[in-house]
Backbone as numpy.savetxt, mean C-alpha at the origin, in Angstrom:
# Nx Ny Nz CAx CAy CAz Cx Cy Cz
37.99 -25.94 7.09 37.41 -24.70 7.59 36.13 -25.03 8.35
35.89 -24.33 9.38 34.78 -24.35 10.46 33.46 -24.54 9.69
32.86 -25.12 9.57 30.76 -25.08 8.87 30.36 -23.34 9.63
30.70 -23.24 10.88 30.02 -22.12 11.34 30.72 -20.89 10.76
32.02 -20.81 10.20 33.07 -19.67 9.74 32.53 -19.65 8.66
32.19 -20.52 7.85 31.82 -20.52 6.28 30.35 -20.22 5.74
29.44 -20.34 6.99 27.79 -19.96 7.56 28.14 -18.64 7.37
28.87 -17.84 8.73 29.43 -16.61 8.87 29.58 -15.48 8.10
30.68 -16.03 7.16 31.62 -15.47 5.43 30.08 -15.01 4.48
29.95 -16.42 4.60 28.40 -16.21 3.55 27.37 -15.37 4.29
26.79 -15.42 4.78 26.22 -14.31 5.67 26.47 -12.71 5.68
27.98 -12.45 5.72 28.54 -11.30 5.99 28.35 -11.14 4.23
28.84 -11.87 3.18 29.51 -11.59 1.70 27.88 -10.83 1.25
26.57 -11.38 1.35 25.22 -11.38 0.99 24.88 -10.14 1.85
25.06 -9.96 3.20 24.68 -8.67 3.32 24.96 -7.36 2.54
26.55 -7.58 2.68 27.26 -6.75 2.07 26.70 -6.23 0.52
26.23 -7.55 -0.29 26.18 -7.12 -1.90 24.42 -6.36 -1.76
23.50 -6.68 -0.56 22.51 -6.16 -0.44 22.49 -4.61 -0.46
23.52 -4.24 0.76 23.84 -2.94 1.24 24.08 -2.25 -0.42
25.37 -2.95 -0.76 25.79 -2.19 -2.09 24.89 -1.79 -3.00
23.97 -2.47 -3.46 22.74 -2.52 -4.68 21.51 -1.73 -3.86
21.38 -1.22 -2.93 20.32 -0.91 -2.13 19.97 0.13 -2.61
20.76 0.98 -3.06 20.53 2.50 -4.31 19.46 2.02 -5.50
19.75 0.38 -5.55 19.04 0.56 -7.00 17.70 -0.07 -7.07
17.51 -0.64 -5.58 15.93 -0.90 -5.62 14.95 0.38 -5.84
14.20 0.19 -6.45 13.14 1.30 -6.84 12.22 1.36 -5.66
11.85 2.81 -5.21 10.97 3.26 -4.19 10.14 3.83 -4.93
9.21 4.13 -5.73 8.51 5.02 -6.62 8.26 6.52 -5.52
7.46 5.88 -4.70 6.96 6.77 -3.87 7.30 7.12 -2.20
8.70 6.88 -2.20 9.78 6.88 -1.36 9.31 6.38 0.22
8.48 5.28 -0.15 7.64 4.98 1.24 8.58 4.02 2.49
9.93 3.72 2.02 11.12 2.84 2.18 10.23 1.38 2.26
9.48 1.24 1.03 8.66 -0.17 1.16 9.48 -0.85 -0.33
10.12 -0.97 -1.45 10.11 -1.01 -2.43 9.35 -1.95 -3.18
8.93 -0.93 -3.98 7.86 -1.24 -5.25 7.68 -2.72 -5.11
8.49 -3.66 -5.17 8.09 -5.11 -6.15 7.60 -5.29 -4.41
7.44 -4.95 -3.36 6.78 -5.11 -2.63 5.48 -4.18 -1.88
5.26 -2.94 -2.96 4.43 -1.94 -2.34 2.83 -1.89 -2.83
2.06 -1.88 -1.96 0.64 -2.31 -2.45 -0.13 -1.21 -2.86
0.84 0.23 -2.96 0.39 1.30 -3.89 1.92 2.00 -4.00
2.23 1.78 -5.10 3.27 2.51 -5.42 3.94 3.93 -5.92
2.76 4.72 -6.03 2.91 5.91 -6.49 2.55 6.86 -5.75
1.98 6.42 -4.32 1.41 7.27 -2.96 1.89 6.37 -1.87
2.40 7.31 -1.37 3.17 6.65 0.31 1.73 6.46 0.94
1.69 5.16 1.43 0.01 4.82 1.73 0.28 4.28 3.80
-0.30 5.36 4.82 -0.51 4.82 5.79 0.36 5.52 6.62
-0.32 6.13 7.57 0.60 7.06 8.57 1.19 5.97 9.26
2.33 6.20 9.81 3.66 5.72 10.92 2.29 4.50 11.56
3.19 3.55 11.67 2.96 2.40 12.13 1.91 1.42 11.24
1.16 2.27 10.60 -0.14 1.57 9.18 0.88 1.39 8.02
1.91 1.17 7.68 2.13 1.34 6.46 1.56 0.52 5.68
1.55 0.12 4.43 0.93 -0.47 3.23 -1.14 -0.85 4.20
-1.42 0.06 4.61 -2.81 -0.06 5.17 -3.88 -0.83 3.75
-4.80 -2.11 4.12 -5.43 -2.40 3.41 -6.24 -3.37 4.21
-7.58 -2.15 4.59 -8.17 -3.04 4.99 -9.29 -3.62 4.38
-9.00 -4.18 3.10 -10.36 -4.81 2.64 -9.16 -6.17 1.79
-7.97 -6.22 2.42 -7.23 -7.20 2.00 -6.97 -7.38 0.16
-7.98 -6.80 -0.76 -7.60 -6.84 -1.77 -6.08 -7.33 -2.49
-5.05 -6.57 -1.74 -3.88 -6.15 -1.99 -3.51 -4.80 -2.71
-4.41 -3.93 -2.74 -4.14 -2.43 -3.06 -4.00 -1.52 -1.73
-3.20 -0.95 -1.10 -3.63 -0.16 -0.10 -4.61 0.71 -0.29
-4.84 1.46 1.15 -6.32 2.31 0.99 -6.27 3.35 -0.05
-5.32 3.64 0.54 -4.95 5.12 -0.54 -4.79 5.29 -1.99
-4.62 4.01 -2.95 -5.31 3.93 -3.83 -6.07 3.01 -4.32
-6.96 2.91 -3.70 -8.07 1.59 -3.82 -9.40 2.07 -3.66
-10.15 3.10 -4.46 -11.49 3.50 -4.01 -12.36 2.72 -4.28
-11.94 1.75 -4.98 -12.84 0.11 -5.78 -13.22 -0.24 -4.33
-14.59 0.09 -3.69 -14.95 -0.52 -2.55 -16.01 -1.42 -2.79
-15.93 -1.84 -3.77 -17.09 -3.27 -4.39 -16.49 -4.23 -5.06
-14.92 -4.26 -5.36 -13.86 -5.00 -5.96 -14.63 -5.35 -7.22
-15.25 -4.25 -8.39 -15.51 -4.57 -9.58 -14.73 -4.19 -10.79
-13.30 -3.67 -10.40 -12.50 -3.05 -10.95 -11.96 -1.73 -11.32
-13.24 -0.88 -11.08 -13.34 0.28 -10.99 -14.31 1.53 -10.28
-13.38 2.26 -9.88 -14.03 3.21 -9.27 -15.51 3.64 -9.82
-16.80 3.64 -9.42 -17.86 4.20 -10.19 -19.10 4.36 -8.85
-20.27 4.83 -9.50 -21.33 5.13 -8.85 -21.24 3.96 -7.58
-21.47 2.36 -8.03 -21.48 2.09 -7.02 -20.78 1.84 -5.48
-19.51 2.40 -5.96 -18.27 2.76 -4.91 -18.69 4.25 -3.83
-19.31 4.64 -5.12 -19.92 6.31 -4.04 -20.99 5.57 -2.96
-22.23 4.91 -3.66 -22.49 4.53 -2.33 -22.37 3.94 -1.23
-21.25 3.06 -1.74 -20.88 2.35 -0.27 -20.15 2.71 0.53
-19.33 4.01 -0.13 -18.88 4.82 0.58 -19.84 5.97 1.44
-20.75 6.58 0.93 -21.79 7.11 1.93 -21.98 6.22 2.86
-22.18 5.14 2.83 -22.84 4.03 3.53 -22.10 4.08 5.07
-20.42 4.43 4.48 -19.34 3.92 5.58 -19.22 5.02 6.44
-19.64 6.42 6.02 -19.16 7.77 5.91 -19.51 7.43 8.00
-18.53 7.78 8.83 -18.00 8.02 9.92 -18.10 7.07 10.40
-17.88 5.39 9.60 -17.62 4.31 10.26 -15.99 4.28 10.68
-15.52 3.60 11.67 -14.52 3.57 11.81 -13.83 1.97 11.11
-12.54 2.35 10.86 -11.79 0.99 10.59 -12.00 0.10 9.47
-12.73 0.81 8.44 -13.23 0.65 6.73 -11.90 1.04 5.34
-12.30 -0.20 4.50 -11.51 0.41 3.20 -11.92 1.42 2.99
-12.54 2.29 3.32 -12.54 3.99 2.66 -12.38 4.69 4.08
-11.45 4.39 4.71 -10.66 5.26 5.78 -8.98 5.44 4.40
-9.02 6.37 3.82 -8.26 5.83 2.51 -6.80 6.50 3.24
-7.35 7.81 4.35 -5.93 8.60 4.62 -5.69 7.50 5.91
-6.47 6.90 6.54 -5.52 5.95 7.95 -5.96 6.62 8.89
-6.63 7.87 9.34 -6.48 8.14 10.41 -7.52 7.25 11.41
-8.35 6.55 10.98 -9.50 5.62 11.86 -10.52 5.88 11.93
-10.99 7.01 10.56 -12.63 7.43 10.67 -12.68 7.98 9.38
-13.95 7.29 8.27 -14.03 7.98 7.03 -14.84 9.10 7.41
-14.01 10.36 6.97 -14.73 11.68 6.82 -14.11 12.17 5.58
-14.43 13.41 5.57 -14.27 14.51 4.97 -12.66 14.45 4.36
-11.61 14.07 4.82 -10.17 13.98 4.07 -10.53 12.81 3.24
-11.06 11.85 3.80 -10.87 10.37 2.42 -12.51 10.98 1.56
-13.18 11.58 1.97 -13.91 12.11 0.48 -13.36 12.73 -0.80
-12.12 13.47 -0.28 -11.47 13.99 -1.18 -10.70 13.17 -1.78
-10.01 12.34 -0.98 -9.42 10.91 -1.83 -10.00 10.28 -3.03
-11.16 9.70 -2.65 -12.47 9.14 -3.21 -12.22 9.90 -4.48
-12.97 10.98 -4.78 -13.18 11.61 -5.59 -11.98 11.95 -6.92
-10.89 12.11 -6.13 -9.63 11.87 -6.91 -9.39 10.52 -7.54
-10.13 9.77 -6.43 -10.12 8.05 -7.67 -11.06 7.99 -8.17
-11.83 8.62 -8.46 -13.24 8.36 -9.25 -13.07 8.03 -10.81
-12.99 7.03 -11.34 -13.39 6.56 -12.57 -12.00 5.59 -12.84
-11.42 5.76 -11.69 -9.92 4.99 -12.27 -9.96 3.20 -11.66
-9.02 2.65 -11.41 -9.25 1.66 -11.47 -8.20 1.57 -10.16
-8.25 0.61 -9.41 -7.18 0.20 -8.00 -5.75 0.50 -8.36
-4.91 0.92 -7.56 -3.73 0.41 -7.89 -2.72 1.80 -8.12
-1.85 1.71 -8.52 -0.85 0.51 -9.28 -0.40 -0.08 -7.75
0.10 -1.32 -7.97 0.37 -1.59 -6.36 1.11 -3.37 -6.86
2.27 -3.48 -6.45 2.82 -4.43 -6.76 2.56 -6.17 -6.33
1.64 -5.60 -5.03 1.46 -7.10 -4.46 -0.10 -7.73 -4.82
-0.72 -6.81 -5.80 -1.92 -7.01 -6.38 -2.36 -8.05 -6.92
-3.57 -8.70 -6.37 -3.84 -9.80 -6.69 -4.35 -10.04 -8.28
């Protein structure tokens, strides 16, 4: 049998069992990212074309990552560095993506206040 027919077979057999099982990868937060690869899993994180957005590289996306001092948890000193950023552009506390912390990622913020990064699968 051909090396390239049997490349082929195998190729085609592995897609196929992908396609089949594809129901059973878990999306938590139906972001079509799945979980064992999503860097916030319980909030679809990053408008069209940002998906899994993280710009402070942590590995939490913005959207749940208000830890902007990477001390584990959300607290006082996260509020100020978030004032600090307040209408900087292109910052981990741009938490919704649109390219300017205002007034929507304050409300974010505040919803993470006391919690900790995450849940997010590719977390360091």
């Amino acid at each position: 049998m051909n090396i390239k027919l049997i490349l082929f077979t195998g190729l085609i057999a592995a897609s196929l069992a992908f396609v089949a099982n594809a129901g059973s990868i878990d999306d938590t937060d139906t972001d079509l990212i799945p979980d064992v690869f999503d860097n916030c899993s319980l909030v679809a994180n990053g408008p069209a074309g940002q998906d899994q957005l993280d710009a402070d590289a942590d590995g939490f996306g913005n959207i749940c990552d208000g830890d902007l001092d990477q001390d584990g948890v959300v607290a006082g000193s996260d509020f100020a560095a978030f004032v600090a950023l307040f209408g900087a552009a292109g910052s981990a506390a741009d938490f919704d993506g649109d390219g300017v912390v205002a007034g929507s990622d304050f409300a974010a913020f505040v919803a993470l206040f006391g919690s900790a990064p995450g849940p997010g699968a590719t977390a360091i």
